[in-house]
CHARMM internal coordinates of N, CA and C (Angstrom, degrees):
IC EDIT
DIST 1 N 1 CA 1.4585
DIST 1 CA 1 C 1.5259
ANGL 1 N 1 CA 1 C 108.90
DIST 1 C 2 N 1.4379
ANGL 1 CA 1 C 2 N 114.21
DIHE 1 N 1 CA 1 C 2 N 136.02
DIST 2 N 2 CA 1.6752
ANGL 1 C 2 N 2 CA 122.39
DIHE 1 CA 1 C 2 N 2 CA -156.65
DIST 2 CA 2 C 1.9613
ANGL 2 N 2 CA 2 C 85.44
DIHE 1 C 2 N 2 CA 2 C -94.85
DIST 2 C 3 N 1.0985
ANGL 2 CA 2 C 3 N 102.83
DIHE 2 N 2 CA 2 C 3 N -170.21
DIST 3 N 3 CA 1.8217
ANGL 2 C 3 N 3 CA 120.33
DIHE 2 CA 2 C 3 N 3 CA -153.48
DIST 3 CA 3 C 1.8021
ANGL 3 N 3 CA 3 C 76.37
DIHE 2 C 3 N 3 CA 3 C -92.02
DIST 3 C 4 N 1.1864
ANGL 3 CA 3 C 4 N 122.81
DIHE 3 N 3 CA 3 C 4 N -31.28
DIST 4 N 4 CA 1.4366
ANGL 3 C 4 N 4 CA 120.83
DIHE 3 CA 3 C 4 N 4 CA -168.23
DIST 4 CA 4 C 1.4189
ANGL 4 N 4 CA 4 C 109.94
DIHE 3 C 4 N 4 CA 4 C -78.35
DIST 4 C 5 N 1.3404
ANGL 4 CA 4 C 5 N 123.93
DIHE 4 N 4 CA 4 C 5 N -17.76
DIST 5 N 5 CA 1.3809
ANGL 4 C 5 N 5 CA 135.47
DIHE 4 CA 4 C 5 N 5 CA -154.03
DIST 5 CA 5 C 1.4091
ANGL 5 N 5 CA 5 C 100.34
DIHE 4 C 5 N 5 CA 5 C -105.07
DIST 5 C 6 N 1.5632
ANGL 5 CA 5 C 6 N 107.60
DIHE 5 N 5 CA 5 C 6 N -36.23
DIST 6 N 6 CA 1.1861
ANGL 5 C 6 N 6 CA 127.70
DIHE 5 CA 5 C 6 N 6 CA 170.62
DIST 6 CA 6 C 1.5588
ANGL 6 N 6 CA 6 C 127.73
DIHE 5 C 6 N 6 CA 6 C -51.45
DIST 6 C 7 N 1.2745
ANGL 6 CA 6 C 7 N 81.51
DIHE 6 N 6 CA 6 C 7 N -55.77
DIST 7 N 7 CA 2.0608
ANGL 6 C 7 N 7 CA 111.08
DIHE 6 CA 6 C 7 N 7 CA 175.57
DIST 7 CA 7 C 1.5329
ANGL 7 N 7 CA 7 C 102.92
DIHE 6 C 7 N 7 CA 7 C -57.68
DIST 7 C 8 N 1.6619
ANGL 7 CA 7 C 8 N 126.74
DIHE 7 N 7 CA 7 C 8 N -39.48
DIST 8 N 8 CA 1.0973
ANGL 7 C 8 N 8 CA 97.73
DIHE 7 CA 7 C 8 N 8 CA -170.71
DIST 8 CA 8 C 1.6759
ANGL 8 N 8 CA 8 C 106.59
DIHE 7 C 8 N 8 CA 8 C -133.44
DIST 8 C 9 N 1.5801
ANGL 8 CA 8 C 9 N 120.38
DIHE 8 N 8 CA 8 C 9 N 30.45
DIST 9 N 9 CA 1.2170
ANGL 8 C 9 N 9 CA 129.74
DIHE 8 CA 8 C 9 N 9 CA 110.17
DIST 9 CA 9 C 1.6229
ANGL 9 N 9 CA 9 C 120.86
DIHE 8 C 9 N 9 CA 9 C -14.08
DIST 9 C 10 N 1.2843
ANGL 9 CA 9 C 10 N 105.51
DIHE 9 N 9 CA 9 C 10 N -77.03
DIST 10 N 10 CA 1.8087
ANGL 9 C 10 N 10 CA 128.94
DIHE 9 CA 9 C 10 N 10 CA -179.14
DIST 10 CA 10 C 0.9817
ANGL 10 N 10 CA 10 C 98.80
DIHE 9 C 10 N 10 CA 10 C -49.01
DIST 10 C 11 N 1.2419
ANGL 10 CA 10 C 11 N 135.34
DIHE 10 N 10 CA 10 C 11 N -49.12
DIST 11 N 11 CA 1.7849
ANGL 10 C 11 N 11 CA 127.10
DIHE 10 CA 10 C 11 N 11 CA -136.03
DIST 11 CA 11 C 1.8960
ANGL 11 N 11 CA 11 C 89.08
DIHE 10 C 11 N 11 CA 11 C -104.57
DIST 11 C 12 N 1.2032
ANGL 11 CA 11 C 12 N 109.47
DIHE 11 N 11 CA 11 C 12 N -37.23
DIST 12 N 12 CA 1.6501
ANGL 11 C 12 N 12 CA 107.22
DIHE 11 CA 11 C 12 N 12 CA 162.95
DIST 12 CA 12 C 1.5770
ANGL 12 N 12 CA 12 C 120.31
DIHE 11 C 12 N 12 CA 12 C -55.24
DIST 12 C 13 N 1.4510
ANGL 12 CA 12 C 13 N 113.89
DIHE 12 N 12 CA 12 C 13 N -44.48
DIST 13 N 13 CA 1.3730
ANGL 12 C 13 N 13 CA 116.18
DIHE 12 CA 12 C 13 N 13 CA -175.55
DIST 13 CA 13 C 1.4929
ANGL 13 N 13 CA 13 C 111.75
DIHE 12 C 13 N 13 CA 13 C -72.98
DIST 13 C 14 N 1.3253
ANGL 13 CA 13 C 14 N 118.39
DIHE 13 N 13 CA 13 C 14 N -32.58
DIST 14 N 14 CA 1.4346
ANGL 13 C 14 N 14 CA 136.90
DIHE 13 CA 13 C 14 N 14 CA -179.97
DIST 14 CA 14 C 1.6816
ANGL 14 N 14 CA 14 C 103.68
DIHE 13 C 14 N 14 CA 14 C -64.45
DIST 14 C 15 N 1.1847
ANGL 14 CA 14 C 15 N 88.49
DIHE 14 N 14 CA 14 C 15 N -60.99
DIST 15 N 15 CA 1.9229
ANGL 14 C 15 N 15 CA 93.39
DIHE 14 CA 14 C 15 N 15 CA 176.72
DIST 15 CA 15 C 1.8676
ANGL 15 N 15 CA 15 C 122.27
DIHE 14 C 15 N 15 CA 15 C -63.64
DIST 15 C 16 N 1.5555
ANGL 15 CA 15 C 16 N 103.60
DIHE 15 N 15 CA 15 C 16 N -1.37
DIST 16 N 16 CA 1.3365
ANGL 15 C 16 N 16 CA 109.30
DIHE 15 CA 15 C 16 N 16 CA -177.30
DIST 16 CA 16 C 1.2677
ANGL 16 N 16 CA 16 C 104.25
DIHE 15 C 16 N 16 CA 16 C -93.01
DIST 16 C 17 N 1.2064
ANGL 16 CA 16 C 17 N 113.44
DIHE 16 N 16 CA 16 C 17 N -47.13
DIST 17 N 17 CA 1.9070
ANGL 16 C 17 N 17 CA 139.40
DIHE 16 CA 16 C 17 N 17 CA 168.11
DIST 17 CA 17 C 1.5423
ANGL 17 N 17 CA 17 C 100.06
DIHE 16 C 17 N 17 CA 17 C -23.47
DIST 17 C 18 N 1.7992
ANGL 17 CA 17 C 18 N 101.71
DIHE 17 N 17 CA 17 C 18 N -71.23
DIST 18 N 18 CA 1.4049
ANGL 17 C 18 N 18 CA 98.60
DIHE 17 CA 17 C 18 N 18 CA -151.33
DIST 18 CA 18 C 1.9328
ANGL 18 N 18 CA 18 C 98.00
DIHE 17 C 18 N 18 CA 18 C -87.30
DIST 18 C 19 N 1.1517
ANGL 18 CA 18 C 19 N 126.34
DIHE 18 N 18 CA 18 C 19 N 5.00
DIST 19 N 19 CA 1.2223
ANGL 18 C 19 N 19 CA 119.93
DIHE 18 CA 18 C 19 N 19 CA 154.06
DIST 19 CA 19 C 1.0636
ANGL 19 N 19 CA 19 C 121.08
DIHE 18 C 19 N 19 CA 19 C -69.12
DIST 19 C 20 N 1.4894
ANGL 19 CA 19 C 20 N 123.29
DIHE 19 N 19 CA 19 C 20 N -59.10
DIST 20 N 20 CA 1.3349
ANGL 19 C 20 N 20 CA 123.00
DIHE 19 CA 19 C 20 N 20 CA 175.99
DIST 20 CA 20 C 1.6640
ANGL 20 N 20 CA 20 C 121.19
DIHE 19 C 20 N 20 CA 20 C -46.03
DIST 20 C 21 N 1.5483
ANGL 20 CA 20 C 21 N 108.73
DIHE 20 N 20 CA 20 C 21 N -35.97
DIST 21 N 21 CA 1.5874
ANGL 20 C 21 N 21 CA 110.05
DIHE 20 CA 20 C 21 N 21 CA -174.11
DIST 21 CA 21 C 1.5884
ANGL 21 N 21 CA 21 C 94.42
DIHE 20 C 21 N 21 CA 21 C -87.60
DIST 21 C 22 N 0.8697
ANGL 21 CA 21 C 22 N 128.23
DIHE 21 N 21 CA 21 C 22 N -28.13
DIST 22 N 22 CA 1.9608
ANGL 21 C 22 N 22 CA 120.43
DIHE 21 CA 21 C 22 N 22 CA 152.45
DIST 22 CA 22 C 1.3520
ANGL 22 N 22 CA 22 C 102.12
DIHE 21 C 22 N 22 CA 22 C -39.23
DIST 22 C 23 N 0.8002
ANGL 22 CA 22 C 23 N 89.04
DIHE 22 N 22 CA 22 C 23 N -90.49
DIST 23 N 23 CA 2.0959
ANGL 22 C 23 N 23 CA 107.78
DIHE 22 CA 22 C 23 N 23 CA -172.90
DIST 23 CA 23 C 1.7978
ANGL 23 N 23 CA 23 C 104.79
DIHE 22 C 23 N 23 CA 23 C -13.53
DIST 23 C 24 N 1.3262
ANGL 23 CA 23 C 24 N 79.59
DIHE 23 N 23 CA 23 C 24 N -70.45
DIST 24 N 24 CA 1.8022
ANGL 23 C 24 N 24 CA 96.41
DIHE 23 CA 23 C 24 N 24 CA 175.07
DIST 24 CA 24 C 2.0078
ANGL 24 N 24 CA 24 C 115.54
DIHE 23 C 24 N 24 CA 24 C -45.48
DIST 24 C 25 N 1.2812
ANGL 24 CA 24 C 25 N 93.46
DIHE 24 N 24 CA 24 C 25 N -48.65
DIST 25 N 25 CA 1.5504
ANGL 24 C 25 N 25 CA 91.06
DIHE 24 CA 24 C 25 N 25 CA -173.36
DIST 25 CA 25 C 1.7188
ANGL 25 N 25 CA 25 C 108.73
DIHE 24 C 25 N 25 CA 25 C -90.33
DIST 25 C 26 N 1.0219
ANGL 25 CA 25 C 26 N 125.36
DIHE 25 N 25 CA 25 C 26 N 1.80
DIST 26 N 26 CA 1.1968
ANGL 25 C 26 N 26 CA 114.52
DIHE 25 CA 25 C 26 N 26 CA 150.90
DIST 26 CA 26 C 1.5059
ANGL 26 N 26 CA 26 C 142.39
DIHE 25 C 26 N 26 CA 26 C -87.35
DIST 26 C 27 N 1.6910
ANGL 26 CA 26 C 27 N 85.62
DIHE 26 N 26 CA 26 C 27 N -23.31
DIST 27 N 27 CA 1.7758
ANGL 26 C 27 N 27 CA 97.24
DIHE 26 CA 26 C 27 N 27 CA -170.77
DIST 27 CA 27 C 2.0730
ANGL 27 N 27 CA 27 C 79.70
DIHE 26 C 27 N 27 CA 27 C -78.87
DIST 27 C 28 N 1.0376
ANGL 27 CA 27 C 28 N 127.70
DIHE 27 N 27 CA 27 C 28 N -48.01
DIST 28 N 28 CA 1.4128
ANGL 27 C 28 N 28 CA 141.09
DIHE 27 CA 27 C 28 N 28 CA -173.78
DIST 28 CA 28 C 1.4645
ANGL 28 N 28 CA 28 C 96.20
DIHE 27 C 28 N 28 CA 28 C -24.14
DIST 28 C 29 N 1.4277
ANGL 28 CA 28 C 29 N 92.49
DIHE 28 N 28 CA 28 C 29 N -68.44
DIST 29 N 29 CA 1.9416
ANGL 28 C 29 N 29 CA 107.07
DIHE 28 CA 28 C 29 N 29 CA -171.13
DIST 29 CA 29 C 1.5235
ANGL 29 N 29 CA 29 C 102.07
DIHE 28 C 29 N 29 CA 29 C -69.36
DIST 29 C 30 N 1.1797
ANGL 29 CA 29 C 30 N 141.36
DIHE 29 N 29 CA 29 C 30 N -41.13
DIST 30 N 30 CA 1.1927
ANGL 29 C 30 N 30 CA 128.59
DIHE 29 CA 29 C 30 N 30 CA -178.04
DIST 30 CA 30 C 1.5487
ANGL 30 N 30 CA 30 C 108.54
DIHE 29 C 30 N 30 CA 30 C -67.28
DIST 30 C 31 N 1.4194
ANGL 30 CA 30 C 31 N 118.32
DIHE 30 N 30 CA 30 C 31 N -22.48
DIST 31 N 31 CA 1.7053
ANGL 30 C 31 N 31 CA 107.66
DIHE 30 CA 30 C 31 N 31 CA 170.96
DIST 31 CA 31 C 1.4844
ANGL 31 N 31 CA 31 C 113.54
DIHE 30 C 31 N 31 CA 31 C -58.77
DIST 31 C 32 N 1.4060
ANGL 31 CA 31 C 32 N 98.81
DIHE 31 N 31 CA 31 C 32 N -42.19
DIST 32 N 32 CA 1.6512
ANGL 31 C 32 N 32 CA 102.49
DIHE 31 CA 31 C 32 N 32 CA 179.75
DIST 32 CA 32 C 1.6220
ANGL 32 N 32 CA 32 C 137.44
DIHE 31 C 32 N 32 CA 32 C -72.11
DIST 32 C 33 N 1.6431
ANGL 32 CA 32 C 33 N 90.90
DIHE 32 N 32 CA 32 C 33 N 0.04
DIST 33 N 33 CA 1.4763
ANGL 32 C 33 N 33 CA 83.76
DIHE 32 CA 32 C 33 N 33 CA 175.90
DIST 33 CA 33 C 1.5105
ANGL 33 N 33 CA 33 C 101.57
DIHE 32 C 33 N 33 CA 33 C -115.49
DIST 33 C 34 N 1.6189
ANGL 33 CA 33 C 34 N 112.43
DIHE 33 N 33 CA 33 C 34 N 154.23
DIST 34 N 34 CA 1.3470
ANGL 33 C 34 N 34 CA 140.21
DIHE 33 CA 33 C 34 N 34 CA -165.09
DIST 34 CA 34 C 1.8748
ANGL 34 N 34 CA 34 C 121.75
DIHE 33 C 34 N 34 CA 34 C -102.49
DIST 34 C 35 N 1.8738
ANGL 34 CA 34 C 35 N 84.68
DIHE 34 N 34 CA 34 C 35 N -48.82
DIST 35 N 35 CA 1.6606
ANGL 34 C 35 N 35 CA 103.66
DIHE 34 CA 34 C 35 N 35 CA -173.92
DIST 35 CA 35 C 0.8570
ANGL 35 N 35 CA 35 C 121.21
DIHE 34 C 35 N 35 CA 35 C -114.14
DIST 35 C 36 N 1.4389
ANGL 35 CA 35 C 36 N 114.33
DIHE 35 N 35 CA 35 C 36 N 41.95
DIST 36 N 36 CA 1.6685
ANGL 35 C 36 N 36 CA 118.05
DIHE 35 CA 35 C 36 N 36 CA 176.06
DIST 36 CA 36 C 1.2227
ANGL 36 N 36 CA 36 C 103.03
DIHE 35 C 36 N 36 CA 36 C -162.56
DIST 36 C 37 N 1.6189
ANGL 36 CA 36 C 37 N 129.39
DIHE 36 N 36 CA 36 C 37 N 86.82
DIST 37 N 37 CA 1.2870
ANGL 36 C 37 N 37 CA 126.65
DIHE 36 CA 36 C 37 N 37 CA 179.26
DIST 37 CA 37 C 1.3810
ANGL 37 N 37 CA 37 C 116.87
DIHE 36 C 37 N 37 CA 37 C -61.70
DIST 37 C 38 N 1.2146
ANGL 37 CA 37 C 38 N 119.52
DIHE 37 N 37 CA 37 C 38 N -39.51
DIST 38 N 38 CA 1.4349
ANGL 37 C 38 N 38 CA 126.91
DIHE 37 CA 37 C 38 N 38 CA -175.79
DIST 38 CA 38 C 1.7229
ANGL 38 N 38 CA 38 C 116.83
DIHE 37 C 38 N 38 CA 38 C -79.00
DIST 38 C 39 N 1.0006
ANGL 38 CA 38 C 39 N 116.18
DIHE 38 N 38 CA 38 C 39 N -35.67
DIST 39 N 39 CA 1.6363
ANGL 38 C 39 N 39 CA 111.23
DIHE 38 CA 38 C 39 N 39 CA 155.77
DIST 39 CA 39 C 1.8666
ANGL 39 N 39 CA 39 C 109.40
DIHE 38 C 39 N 39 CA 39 C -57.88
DIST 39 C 40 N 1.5066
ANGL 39 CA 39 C 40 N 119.20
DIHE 39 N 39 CA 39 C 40 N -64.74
DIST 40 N 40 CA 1.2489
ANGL 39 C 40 N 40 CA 119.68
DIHE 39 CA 39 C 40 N 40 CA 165.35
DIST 40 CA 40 C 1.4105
ANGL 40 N 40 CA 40 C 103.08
DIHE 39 C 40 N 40 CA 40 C -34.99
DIST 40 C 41 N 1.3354
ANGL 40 CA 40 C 41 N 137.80
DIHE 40 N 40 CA 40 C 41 N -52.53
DIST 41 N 41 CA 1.7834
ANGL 40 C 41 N 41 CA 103.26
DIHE 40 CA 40 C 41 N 41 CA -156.71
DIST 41 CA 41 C 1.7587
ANGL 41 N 41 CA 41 C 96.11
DIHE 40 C 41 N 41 CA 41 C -94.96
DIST 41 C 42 N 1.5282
ANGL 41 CA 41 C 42 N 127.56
DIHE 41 N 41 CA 41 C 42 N -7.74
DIST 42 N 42 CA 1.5769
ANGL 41 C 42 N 42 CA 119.39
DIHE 41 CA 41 C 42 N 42 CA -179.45
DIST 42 CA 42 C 2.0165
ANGL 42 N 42 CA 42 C 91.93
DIHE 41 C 42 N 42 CA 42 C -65.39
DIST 42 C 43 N 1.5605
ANGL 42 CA 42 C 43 N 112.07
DIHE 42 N 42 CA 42 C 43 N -55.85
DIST 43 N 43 CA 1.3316
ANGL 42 C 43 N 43 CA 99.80
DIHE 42 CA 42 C 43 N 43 CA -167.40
DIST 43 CA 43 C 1.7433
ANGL 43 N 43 CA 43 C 109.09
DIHE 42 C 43 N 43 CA 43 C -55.03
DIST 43 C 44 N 1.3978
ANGL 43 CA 43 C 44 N 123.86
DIHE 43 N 43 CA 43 C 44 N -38.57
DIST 44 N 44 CA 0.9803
ANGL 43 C 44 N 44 CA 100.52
DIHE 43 CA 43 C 44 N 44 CA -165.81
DIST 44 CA 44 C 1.7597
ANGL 44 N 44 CA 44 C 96.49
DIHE 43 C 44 N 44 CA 44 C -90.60
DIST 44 C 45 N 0.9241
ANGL 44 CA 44 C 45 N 147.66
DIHE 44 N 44 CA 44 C 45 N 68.31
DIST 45 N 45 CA 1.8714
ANGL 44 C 45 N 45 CA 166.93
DIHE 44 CA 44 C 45 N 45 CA -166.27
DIST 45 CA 45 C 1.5771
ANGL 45 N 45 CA 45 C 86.78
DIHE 44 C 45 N 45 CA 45 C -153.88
DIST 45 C 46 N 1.1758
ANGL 45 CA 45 C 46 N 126.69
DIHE 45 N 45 CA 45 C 46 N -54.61
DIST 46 N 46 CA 1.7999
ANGL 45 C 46 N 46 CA 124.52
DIHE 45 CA 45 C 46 N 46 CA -161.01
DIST 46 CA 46 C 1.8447
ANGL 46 N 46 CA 46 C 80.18
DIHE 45 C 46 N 46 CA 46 C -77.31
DIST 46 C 47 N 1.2069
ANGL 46 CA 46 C 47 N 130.83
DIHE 46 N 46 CA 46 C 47 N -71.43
DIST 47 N 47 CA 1.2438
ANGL 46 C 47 N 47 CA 104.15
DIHE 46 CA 46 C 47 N 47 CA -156.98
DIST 47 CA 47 C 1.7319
ANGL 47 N 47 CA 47 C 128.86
DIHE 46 C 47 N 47 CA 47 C -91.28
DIST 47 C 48 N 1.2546
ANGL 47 CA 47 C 48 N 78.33
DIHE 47 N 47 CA 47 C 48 N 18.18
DIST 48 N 48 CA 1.8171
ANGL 47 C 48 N 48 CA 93.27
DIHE 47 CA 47 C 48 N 48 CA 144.89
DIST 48 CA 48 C 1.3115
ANGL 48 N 48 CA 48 C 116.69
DIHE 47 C 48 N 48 CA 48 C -80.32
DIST 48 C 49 N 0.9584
ANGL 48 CA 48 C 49 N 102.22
DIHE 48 N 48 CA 48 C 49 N -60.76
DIST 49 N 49 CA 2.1620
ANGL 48 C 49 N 49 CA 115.16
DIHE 48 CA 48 C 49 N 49 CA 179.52
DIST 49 CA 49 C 1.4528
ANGL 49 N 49 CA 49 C 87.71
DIHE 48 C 49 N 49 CA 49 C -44.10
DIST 49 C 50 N 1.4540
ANGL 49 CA 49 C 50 N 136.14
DIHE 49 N 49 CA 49 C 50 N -69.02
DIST 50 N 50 CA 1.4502
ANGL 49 C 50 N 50 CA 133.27
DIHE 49 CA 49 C 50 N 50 CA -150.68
DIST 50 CA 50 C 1.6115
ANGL 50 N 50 CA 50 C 95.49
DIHE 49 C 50 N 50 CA 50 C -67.31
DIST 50 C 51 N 1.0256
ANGL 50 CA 50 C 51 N 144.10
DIHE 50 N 50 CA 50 C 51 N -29.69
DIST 51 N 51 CA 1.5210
ANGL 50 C 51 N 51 CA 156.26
DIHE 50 CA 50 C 51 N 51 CA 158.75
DIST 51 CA 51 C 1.6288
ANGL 51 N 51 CA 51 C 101.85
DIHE 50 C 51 N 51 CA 51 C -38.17
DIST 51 C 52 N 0.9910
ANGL 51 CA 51 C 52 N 94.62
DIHE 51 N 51 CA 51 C 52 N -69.60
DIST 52 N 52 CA 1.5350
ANGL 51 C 52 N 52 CA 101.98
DIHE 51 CA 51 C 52 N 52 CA -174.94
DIST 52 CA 52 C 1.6897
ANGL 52 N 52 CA 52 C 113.65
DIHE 51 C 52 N 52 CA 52 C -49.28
DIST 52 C 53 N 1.3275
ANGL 52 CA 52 C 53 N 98.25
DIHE 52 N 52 CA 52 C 53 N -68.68
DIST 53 N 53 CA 1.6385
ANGL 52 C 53 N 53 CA 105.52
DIHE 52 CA 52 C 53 N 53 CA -179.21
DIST 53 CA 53 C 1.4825
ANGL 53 N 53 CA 53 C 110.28
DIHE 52 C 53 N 53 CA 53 C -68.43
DIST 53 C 54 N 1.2739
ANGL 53 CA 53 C 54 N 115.04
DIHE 53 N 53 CA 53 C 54 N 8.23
DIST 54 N 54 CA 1.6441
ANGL 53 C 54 N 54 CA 113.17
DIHE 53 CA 53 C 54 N 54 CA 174.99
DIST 54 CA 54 C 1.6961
ANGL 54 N 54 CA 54 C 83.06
DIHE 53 C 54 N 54 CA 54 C -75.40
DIST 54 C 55 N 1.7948
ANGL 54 CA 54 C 55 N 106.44
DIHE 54 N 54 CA 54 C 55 N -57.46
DIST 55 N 55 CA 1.3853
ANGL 54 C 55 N 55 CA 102.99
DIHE 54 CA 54 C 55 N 55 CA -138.75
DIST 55 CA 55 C 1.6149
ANGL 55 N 55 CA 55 C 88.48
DIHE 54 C 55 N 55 CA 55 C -84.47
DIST 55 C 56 N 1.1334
ANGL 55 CA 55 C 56 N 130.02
DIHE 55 N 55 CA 55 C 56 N -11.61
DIST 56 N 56 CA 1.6619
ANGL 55 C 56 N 56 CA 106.77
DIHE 55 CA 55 C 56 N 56 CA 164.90
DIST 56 CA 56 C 1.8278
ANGL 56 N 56 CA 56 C 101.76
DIHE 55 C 56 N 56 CA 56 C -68.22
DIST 56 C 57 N 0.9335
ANGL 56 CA 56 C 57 N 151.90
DIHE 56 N 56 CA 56 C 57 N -19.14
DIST 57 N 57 CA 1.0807
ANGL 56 C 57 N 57 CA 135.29
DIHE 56 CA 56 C 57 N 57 CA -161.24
DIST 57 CA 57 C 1.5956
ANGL 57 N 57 CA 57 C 115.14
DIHE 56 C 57 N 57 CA 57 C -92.35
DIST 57 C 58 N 1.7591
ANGL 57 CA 57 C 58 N 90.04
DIHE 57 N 57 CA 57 C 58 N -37.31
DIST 58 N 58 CA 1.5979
ANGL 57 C 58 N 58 CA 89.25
DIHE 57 CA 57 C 58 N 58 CA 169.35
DIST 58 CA 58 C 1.6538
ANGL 58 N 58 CA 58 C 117.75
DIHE 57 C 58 N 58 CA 58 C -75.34
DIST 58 C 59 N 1.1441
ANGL 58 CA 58 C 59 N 113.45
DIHE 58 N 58 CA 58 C 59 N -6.26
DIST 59 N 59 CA 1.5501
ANGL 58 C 59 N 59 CA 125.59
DIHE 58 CA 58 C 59 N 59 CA -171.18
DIST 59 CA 59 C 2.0964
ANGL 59 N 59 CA 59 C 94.19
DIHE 58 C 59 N 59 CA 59 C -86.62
DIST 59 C 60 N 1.2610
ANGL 59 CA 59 C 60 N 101.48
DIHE 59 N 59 CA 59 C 60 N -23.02
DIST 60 N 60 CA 1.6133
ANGL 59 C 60 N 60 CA 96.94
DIHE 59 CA 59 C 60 N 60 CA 177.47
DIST 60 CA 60 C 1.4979
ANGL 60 N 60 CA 60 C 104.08
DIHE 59 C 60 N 60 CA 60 C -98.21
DIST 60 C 61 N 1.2881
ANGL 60 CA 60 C 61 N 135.15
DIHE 60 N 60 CA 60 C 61 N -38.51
DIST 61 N 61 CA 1.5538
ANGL 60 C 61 N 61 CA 120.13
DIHE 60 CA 60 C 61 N 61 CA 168.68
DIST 61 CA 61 C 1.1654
ANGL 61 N 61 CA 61 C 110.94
DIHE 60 C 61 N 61 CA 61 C -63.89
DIST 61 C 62 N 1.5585
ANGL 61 CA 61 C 62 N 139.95
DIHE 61 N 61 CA 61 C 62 N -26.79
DIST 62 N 62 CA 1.6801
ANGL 61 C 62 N 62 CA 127.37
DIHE 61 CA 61 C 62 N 62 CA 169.02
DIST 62 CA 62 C 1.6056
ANGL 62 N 62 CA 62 C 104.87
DIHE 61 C 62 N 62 CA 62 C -76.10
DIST 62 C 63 N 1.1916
ANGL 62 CA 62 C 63 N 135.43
DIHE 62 N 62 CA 62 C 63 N -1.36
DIST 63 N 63 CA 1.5946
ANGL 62 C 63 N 63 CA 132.69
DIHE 62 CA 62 C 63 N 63 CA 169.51
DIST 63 CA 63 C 1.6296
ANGL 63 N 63 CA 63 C 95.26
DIHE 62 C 63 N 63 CA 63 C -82.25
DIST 63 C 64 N 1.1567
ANGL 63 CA 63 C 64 N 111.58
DIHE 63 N 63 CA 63 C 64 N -59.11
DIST 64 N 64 CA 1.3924
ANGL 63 C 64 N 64 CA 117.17
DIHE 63 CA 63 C 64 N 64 CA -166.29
DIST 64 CA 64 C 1.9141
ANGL 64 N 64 CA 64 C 104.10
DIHE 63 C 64 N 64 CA 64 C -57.08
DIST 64 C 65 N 0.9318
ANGL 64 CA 64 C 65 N 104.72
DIHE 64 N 64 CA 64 C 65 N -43.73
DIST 65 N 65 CA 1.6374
ANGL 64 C 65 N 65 CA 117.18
DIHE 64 CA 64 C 65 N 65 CA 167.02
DIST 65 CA 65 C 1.7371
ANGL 65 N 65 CA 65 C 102.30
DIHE 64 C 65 N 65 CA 65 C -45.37
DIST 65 C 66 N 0.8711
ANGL 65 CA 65 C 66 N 130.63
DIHE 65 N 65 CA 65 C 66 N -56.19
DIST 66 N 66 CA 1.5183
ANGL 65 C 66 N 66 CA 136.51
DIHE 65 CA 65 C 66 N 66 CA -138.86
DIST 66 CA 66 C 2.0486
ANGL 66 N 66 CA 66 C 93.53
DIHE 65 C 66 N 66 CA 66 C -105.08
DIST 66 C 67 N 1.1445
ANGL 66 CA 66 C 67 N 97.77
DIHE 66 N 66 CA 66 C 67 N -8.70
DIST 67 N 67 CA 1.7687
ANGL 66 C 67 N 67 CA 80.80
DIHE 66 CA 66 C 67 N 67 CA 171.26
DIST 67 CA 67 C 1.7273
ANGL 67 N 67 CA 67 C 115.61
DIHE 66 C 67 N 67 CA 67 C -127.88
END
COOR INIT
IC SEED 1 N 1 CA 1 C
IC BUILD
């Protein structure tokens, strides 16, 4: 793996990080709310999406692995 491959290795793992702590702080805040079903189910819609693009991201560091 070249210094370039390297560079954005990081910037994938970095971008997985702050999805996951998305993910986390929304489903978090959607536990806490009571009187607003429809705000509760948009946050937990965002941390589905952040779910998703977690697992596209790890699906691009195991490509990068494999060549």
């Amino acid at each position: 793996m070249g210094k370039d491959n390297d560079n954005i290795k990081e910037i994938l793992e970095n971008s997985i990080e702050i999805e996951e702590d998305l993910m986390k702080t929304y489903l978090i805040t959607a536990e806490r709310i009571h009187d607003d079903g429809e705000l509760k189910e948009r946050l937990e819609n965002f941390a589905e999406g952040n779910a998703k693009r977690t697992k596209q991201l790890l699906d691009e560091l195991e490509e990068m692995k494999d060549k």
